[in-house]
PAZA-24947 format. One record per residue (C-alpha): chain; x, z, y. Coordinates in nm, 2 decimals. Layout:
# residues N
chain;east;up;north
A;X;Z;Y
...
***
This chain:
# residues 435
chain;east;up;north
A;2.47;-0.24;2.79
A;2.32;-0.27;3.13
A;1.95;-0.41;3.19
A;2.01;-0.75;3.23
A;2.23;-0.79;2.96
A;1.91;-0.66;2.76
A;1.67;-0.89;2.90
A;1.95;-1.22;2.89
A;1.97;-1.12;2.51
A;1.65;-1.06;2.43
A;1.48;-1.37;2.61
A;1.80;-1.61;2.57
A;1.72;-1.54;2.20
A;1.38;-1.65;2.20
A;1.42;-1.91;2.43
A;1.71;-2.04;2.19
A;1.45;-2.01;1.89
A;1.20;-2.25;2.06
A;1.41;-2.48;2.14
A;1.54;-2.57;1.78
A;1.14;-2.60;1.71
A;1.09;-2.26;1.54
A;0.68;-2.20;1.66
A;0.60;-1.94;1.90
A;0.52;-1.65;1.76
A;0.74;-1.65;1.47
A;1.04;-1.70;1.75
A;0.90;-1.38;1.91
A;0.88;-1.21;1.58
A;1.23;-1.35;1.48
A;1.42;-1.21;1.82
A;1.22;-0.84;1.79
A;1.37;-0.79;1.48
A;1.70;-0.85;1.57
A;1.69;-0.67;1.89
A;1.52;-0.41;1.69
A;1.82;-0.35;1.48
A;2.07;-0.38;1.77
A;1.91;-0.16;1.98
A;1.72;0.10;1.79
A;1.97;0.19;1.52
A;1.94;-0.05;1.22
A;1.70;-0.09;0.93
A;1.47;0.22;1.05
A;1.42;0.08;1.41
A;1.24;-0.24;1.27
A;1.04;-0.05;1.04
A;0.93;0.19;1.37
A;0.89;-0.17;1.53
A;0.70;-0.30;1.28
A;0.51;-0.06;1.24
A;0.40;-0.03;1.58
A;0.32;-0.40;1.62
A;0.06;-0.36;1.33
A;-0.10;-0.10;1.50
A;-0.15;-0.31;1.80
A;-0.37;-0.53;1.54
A;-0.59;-0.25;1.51
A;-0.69;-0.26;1.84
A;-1.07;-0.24;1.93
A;-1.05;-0.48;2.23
A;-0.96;-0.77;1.97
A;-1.28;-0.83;1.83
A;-1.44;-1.02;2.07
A;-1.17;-1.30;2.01
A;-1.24;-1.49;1.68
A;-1.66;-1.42;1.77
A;-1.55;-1.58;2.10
A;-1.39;-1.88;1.96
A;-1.62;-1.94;1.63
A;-1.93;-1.95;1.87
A;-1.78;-2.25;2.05
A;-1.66;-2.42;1.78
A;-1.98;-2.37;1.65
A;-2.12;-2.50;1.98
A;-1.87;-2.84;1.94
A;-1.87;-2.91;1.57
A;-2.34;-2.88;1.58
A;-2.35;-3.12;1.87
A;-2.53;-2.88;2.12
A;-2.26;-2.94;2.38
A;-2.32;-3.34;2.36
A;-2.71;-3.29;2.40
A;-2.64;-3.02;2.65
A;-2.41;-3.29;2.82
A;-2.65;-3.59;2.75
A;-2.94;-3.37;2.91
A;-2.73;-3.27;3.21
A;-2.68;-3.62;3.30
A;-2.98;-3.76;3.27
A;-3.14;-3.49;3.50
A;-2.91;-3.54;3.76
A;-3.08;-3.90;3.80
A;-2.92;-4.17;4.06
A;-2.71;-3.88;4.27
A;-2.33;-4.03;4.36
A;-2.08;-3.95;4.15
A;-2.33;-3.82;3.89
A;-2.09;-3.83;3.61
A;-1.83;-3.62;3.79
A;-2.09;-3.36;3.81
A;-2.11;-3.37;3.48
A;-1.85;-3.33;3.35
A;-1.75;-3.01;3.60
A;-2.09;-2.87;3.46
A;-2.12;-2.94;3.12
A;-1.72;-2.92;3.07
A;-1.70;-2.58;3.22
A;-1.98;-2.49;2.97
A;-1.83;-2.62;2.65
A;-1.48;-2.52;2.75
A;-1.60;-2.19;2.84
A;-1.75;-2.14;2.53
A;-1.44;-2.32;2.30
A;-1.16;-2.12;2.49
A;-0.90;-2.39;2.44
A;-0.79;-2.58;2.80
A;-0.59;-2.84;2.58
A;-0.90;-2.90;2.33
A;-1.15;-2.94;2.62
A;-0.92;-3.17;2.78
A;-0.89;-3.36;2.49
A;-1.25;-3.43;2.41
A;-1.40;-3.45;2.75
A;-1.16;-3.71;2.87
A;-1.22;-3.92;2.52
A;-1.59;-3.88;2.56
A;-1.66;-3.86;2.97
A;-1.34;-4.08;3.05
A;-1.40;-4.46;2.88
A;-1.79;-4.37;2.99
A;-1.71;-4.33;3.37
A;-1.46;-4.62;3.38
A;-1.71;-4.85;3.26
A;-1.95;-4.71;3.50
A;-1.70;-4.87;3.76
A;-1.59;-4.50;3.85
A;-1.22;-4.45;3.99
A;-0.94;-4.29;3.84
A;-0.96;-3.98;4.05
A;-1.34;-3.90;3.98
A;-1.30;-3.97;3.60
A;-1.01;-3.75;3.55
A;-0.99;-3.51;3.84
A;-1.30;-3.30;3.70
A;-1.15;-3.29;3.36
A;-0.85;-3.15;3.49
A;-1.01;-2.91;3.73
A;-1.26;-2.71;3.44
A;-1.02;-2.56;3.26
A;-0.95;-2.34;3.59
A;-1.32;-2.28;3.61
A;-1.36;-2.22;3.20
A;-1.06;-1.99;3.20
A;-1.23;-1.70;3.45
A;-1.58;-1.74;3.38
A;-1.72;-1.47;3.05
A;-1.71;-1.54;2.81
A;-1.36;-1.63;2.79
A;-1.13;-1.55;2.46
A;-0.79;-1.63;2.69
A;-0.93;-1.36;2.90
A;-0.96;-1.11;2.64
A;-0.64;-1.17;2.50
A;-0.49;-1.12;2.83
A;-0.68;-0.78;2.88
A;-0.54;-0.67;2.56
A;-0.19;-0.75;2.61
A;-0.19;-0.58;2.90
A;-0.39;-0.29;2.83
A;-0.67;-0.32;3.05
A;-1.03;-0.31;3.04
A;-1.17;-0.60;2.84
A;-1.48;-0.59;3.06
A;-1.42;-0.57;3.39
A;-1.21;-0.83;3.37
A;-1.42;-1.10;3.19
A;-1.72;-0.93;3.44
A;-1.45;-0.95;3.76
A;-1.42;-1.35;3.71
A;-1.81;-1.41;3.75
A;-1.80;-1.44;4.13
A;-1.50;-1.58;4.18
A;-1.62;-1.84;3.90
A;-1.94;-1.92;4.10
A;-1.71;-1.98;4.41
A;-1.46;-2.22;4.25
A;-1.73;-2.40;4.11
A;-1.85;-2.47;4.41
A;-1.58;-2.58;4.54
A;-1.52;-2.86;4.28
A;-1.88;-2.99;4.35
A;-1.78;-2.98;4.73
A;-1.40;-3.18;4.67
A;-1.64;-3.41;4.46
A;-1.93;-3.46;4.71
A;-1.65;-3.50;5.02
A;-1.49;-3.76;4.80
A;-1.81;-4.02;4.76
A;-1.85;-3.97;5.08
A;-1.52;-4.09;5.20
A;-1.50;-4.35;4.94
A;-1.87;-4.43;4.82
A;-1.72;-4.71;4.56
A;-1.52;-4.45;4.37
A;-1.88;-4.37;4.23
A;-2.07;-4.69;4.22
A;-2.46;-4.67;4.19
A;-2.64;-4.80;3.90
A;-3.00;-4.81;3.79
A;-3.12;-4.53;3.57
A;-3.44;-4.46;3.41
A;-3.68;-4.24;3.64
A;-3.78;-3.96;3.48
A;-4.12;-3.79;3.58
A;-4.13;-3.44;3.70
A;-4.30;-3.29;3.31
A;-4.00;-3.52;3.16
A;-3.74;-3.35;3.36
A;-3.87;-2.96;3.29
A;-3.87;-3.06;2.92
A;-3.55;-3.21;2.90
A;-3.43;-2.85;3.12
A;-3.61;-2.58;2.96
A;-3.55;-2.81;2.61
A;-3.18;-2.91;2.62
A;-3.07;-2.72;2.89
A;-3.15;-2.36;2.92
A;-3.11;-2.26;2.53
A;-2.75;-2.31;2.58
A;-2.65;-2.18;2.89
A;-2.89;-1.91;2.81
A;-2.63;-1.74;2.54
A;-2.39;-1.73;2.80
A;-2.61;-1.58;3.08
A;-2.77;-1.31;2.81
A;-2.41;-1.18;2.73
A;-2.29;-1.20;3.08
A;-2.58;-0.98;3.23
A;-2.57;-0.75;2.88
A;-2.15;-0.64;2.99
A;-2.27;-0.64;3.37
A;-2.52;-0.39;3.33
A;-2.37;-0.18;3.05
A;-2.56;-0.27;2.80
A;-2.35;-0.43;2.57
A;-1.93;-0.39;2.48
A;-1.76;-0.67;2.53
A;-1.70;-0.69;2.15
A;-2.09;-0.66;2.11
A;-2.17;-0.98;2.32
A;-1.95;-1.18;2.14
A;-2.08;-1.09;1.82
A;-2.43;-1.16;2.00
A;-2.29;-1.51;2.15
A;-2.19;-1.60;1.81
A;-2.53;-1.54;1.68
A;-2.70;-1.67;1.98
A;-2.55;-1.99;1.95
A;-2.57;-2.01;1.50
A;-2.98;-1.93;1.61
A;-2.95;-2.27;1.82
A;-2.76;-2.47;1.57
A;-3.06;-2.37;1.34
A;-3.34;-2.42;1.58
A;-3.25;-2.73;1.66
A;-3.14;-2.85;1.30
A;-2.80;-2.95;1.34
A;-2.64;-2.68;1.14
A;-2.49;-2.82;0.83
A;-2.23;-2.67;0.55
A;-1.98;-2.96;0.71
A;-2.02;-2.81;1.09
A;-2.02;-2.44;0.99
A;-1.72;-2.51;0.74
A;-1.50;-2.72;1.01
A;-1.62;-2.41;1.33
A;-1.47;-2.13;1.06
A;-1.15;-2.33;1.02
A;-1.10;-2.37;1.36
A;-1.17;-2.03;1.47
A;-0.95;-1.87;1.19
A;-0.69;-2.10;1.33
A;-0.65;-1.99;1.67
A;-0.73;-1.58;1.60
A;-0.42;-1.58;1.35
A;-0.22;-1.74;1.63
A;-0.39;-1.50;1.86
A;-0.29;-1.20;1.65
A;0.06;-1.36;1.59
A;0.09;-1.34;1.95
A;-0.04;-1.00;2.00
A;0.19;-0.88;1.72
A;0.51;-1.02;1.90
A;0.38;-0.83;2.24
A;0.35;-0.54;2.12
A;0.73;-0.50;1.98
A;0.85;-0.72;2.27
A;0.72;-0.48;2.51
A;0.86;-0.19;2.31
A;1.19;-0.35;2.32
A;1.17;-0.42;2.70
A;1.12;-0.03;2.77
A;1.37;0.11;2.43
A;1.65;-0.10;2.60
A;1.58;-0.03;2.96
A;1.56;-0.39;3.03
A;1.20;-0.28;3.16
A;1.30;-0.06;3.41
A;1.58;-0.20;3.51
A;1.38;-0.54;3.59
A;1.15;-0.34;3.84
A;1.40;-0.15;4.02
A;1.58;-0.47;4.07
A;1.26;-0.64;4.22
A;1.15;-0.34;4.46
A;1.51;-0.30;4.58
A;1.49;-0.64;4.76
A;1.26;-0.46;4.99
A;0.95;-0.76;4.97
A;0.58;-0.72;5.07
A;0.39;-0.65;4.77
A;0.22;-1.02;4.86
A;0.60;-1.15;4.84
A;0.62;-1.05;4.53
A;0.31;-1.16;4.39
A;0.39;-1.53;4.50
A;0.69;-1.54;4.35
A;0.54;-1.40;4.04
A;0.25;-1.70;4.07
A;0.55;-1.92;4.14
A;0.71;-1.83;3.78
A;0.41;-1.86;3.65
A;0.36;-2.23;3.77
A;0.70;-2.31;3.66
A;0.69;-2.20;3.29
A;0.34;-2.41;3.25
A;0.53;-2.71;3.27
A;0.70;-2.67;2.90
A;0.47;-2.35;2.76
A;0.12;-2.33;2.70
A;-0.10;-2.01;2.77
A;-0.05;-1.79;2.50
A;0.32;-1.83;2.48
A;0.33;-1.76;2.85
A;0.15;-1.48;2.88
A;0.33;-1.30;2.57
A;0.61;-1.36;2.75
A;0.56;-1.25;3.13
A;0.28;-1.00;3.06
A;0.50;-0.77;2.91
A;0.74;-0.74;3.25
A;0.49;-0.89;3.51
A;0.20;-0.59;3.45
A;0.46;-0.31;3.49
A;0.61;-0.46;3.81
A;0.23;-0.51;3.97
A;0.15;-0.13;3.87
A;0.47;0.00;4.05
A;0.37;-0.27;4.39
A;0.01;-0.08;4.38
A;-0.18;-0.42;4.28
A;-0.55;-0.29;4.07
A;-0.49;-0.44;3.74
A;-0.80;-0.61;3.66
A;-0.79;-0.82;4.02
A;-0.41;-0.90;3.89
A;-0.55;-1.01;3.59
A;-0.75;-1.22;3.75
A;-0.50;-1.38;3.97
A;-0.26;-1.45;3.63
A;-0.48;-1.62;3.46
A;-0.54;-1.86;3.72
A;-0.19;-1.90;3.80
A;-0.18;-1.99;3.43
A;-0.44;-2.25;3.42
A;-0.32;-2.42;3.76
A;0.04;-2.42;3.58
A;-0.11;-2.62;3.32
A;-0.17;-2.88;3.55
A;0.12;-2.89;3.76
A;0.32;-3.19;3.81
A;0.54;-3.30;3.64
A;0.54;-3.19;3.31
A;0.18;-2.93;3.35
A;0.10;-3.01;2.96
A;-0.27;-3.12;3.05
A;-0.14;-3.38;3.23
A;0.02;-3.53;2.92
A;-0.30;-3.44;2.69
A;-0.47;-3.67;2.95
A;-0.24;-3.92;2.91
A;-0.29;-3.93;2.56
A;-0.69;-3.95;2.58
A;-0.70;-4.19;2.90
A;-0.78;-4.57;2.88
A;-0.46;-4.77;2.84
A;-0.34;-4.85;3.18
A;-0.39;-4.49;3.34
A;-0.06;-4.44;3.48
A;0.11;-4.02;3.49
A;0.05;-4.16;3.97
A;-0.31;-4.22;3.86
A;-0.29;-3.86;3.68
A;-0.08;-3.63;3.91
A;-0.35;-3.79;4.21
A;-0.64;-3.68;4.04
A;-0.53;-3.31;3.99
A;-0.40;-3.25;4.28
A;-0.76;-3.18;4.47
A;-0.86;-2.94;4.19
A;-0.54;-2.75;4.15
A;-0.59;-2.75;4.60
A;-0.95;-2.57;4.50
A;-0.76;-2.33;4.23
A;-0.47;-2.22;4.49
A;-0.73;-2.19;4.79
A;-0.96;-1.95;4.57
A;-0.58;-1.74;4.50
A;-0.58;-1.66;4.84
A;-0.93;-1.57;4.89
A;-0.86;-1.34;4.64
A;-0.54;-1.23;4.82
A;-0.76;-1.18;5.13
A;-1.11;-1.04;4.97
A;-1.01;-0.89;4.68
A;-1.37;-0.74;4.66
A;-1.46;-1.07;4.52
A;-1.32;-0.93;4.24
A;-1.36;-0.59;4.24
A;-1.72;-0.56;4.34
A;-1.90;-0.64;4.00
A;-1.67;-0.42;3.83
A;-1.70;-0.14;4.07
A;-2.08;-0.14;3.99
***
């Protein structure tokens, strides 16, 4: 059987699966087993399958993922991220567009911390969203931010997407999560910029409204009180991994216990919270590990059939620039986030994507980086990016998918411009994780 009569079967299979409404994974698992036993001799070729996609379980580089996700569900179900939020805002005082700021900081906090794009989007545009239109604020300031975080959240450590991606493609948990920090820093400030520029085009998108004045000693106590404890979990891990202190499995063992010390400290740890965080965690890391499961034998398929190989001969023979390439990769990418979400695309691209970008010289943790943004700008693109339609769902009644595709569009602008910064400087990538 030639190559791409190998990949048609194997990915018409699973794509077949998914659309009858079998889940994800268990499509994934479904299709490995049969192309296990058509192409690797039977009964004994999905036992070696199987057998190899439970030792991918074992991997090291897991860990960090359920300690990842319990300490932001911890951080959601306490209440820290609404004081965190609540503090945030009232420090912030009568600036323009105050509420737009945020929800870009205190949203890339709590979604860096929860992991989920979808949830994040969910809660901050049912909490920030009614808040902001009463405020007067236009469409495009109340839902742009919300849209544009998840891009942020996604690259910034600690990130569970970000691990998972590492592991699936067998990189270096690390200096990826540690390769996202500047990058992070930049696109953050270019959201406050695309937010700034837009009150002052249109200073009515943002009305003004009297707030209470807060003396200098109220301001460093609501900071140093409501403020810094929480970002401080994230900064403590963050510099621990930079300067080798700590594994990447370590500071999320260390964030999860940063953040349980807060929920005491503060006294908003209770049996209902800690039960509800352990639920949601577990929920995720068993689709997680689902997923990880159904890469590993999918990618042992891939190479067993030749399907592999075949695919990257095929896409060097056309002769592209290796930046050719990597568009149309990023293009793929934006295309699938209109029906798939994350996990499911990146079990099903990393696998033939990571191979190809070895063979076209790319350094694998600075590809990394460029997927998962491609992933998270997918998420938003118009018009079926599956954020958009979580929006929808959260919005006040009225909010039109116009309104929506608008109010993205500057953020995704932010998320392609820092691509090709990337493209250009890859050292803004490469430096931390050279040191």
């Amino acid at each position: 059987m030639e190559w791409f009569e190998s990949l048609a079967l194997l990915l018409g299979s699973i794509l077949v699966l998914m659309a009858i409404g079998m889940p994800v994974a268990l499509a994934f698992l479904a299709a490995n087993i049969v192309g296990a036993w058509f192409f690797m001799g039977g009964a004994k070729g999905v036992t070696l399958l199987l057998n190899n996609g439970f030792g991918g379980l074992t991997n090291y580089a897991l860990v960090p993922i359920p300690l990842f996700l319990l300490m932001g569900e911890i951080f959601f179900y306490t209440g820290l991220g609404k004081r965190m939020f609540n503090a945030i805002d009232r420090l912030l005082g009568k600036l323009p567009g105050r509420l737009s700021y945020v929800t870009v900081l205190g949203g890339t906090a709590f979604s860096t911390l929860s992991g989920s794009s979808m949830g994040s989007t969910a809660l901050l545009g049912s909490l920030m969203v009614p808040e902001m239109t009463e405020r007067g604020y236009k469409k495009h300031m109340s839902i742009g931010p919300i849209l544009g975080t998840g891009g942020l959240a996604i690259i910034i450590p600690p990130s569970a997407l970000a691990v998972l991606l590492a592991t699936l493609a067998r990189i270096d948990v690390g200096a990826l999560l540690i390769a996202g920090i500047i990058p992070g820093l930049i696109l953050a400030s270019l959201y406050i910029a695309t937010i700034y520029i837009q009150t002052r085009i249109d200073p009515e998108a943002a009305p003004a409204y009297e707030v209470e004045d807060l003396r200098f000693g109220q301001k460093m106590r609501l900071f140093f009180g409501d403020v810094v404890p929480m970002l401080s979990v994230m900064v403590v891990i963050v510099i621990g991994m930079v300067g080798g202190l700590i594994t990447p499995s370590e500071a999320a063992a260390f964030g999860a216990l940063g953040v349980l010390i807060l929920a005491v400290a503060f006294r908003c740890l209770t049996w209902e919270a800690m039960k509800k965080s352990v639920i949601g965690a577990m929920r995720v890391t068993l689709m997680a590990y689902l997923i990880v499961f159904g890469s590993a034998t999918f990618s042992q398929l891939l190479a067993f059939s030749g399907a592999s190989s075949g695919l990257i001969r095929w896409a060097t023979s056309f002769d592209l620039a290796p930046v050719a390439m990597l568009l149309v990769m990023f293009g793929v990418l934006l295309l699938l986030g209109m029906f798939m979400e994350q996990i499911s695309m990146m079990l099903l691209t990393v696998p033939i994507f990571f191979p190809l970008a070895t063979t076209l010289g790319f350094d694998p943790v600075w590809f990394g980086l460029v997927i998962l943004l491609a992933l998270e700008i997918s998420f938003t693109t118009p018009p079926f990016g599956l954020l958009l339609f979580v929006m929808k769902g959260v919005a006040p009644k009225g909010t039109t998918m116009r309104e929506i595709y608008g109010s993205a569009f500057p953020y995704m602008g932010c998320s392609v411009l820092l691509v090709f910064l990337l493209i250009l400087f890859p050292q803004l990538a490469l430096w931390l994780p050279g040191m």
